[in-house]
Steps between C-alpha positions, in 0.01 A plus 500: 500500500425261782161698613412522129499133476354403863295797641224394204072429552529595849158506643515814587123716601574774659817722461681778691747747366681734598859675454826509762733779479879434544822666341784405316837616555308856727185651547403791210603755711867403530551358165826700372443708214720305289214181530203668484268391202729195497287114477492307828646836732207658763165344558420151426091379492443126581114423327375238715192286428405253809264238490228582793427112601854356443767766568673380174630781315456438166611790286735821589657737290811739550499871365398842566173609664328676169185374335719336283600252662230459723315413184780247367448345849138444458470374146759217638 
């Protein structure tokens, strides 16, 4: 992956994160039945870790807003 091989020893001192909410296909609420409990349907989290000095965003990760992935996130 192109940020695996050029997004590397980044200088990086202080880091922000935070998450963005957005949906995919509808919001939960008017998700059909038929989708519910269905990968990729509803609520979409975008982990976001900025660097504080630069504004370079080195890392971000895609998935549900559980302490699941907010750990993945931050052991990346």
């Amino acid at each position: 992956m192109y940020l695996d091989e050029h997004m590397v020893n980044l200088p990086c001192e202080r880091l922000q994160v935070d998450e963005v909410w957005a949906f995919c296909y509808a919001k939960d609420k008017n998700v059909p039945e038929s989708m519910r409990n269905k990968r990729g349907v509803g609520s979409v989290w975008t982990w976001t870790a900025i660097d504080a000095d630069t504004k370079i965003m080195p890392a971000f990760h895609v998935g549900t807003r559980d302490a699941a992935c907010a750990c993945e996130f931050m052991m990346t």
